[in-house]
C-alpha positions as CSV (number, residue, x, y, z in Angstrom):
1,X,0.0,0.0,0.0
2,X,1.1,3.6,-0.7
3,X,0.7,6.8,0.2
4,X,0.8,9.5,-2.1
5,X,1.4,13.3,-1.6
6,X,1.4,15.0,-5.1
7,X,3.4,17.9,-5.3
8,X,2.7,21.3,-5.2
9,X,2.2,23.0,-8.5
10,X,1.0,20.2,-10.2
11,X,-2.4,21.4,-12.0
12,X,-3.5,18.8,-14.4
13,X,-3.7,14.5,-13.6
14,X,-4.3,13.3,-16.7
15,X,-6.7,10.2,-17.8
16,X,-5.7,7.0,-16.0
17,X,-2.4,9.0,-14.5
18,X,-2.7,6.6,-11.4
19,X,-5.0,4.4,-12.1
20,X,-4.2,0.7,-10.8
21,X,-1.2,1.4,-8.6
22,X,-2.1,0.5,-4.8
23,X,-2.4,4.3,-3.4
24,X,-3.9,3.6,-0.1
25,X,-4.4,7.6,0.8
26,X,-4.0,10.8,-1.4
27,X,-2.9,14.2,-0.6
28,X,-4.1,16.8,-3.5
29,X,-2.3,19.6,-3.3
30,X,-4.2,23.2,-4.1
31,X,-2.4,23.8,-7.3
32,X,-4.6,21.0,-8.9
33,X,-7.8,22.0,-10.6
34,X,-8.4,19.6,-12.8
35,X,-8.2,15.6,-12.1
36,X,-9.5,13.6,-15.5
37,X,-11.5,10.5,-15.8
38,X,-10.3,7.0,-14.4
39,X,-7.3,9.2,-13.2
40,X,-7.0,7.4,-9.6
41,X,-9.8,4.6,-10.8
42,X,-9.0,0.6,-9.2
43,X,-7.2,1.8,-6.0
44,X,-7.4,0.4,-2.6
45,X,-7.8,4.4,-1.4
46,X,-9.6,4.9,1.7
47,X,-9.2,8.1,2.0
48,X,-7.6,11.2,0.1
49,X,-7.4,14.7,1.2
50,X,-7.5,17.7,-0.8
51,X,-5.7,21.0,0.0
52,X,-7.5,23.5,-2.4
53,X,-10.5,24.9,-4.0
54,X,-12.6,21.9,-5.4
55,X,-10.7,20.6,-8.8
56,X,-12.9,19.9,-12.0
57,X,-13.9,16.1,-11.9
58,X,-15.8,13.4,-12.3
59,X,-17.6,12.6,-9.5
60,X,-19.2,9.1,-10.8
61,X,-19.8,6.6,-12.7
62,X,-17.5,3.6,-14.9
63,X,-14.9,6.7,-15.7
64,X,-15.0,8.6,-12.6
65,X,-11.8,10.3,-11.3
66,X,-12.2,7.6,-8.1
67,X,-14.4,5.1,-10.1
68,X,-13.3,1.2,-8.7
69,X,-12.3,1.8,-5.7
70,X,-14.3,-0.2,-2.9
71,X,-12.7,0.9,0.0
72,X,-12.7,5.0,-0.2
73,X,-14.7,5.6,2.9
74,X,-13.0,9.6,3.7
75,X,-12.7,12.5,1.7
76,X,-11.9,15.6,3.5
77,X,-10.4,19.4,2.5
78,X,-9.8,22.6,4.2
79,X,-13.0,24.1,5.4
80,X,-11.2,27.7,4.0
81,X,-11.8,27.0,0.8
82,X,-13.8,27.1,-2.0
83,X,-16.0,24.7,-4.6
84,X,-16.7,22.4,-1.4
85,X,-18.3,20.1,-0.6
86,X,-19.9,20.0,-3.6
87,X,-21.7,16.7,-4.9
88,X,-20.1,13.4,-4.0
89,X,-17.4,11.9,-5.1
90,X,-17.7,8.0,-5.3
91,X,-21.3,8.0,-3.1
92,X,-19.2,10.1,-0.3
93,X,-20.1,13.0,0.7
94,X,-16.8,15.2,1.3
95,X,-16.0,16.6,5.0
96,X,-14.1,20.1,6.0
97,X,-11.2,20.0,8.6
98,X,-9.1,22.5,10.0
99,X,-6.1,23.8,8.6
100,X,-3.0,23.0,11.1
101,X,-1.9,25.9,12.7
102,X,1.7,26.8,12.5
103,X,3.6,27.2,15.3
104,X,7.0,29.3,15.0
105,X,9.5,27.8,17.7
106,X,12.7,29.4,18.7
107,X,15.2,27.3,17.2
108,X,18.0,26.5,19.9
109,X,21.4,28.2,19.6
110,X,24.4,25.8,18.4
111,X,27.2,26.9,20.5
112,X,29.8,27.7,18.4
113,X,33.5,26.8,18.8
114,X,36.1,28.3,17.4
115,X,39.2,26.8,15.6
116,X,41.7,28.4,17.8
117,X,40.0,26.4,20.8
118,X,39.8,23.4,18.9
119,X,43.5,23.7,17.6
120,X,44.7,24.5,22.0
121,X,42.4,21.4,23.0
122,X,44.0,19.1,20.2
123,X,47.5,19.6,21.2
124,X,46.1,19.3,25.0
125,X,45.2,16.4,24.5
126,X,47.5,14.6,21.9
127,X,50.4,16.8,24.0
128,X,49.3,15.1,27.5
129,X,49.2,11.1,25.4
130,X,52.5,11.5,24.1
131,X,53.7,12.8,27.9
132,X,51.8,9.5,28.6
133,X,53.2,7.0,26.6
134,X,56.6,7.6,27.6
C-alpha cells in the first residue's frame, strides 16, 4: 500500500495517471484543478485529502476520477476554501477540517567553537598522550 502526496504545482492529472497502482491515501495539493477520468480509478484508497478549491472532476460513474475503488470511505479538504463540498465523489459525501496551525519555535542556539579552541584542545590532549606514553 502507498501513500501519495502530489506535489505542489501540479495542475492537471491526466486520464488514468494513477489508475491501478495501490495508493492507499492521497494528498491533492491546491495547485490542482483539474483531475480527468479513471485518473485514480482501481485503488485500494480509503481516504484522500484535498488542500484546495474543489478541482474539476468526475464525481461518478465507470470513468469517474475515483471510479473502482471499494474501500474509499473519507474525503476531506480545508474548510477555507472554495467549490466544497460539492456533490459526491464516489457516493461520499466530502467533510471540512481544520487547517493546522503553524507554530513558530525558537530554534535553539548551536554553540559555536572556534578553531583556535579546537587547535589549543588538540595539542592538549595529543600533548598530554604523548607525555603519557613515555
Amino acid at each position: 500500500m502507498i501513500s501519495l502526496t502530489l506535489n505542489n504545482g501540479l495542475s492537471d492529472i491526466g486520464e488514468a495517471a494513477f489508475a491501478n497502482n495501490l495508493l492507499s491515501s492521497l494528498v491533492i495539493p491546491a495547485s490542482v484543478t483539474d483531475i480527468q477520468a479513471f485518473a485514480f480509478a482501481v485503488n485500494p484508497t480509503t481516504t484522500i485529502h484535498f488542500e484546495g478549491d474543489r478541482p474539476t472532476l468526475l464525481e461518478s460513474g465507470p470513468l469517474a476520477s475515483f471510479a473502482h475503488s471499494p474501500l474509499l470511505t473519507t474525503i476531506t479538504y480545508y474548510g477555507d476554501t472554495s467549490g466544497w463540498p460539492g456533490s459526491d465523489i464516489n457516493g461520499i459525501t466530502p467533510t471540512p477540517v481544520a487547517r493546522p496551525v503553524a507554530t513558530s519555535q525558537a530554534v535553539p542556539a548551536v554553540p559555536v567553537v572556534h578553531l583556535a579552541a579546537l587547535t589549543l584542545l588538540f595539542l592538549l590532549i595529543g600533548g598530554w598522550s604523548t607525555r603519557r606514553a613515555l
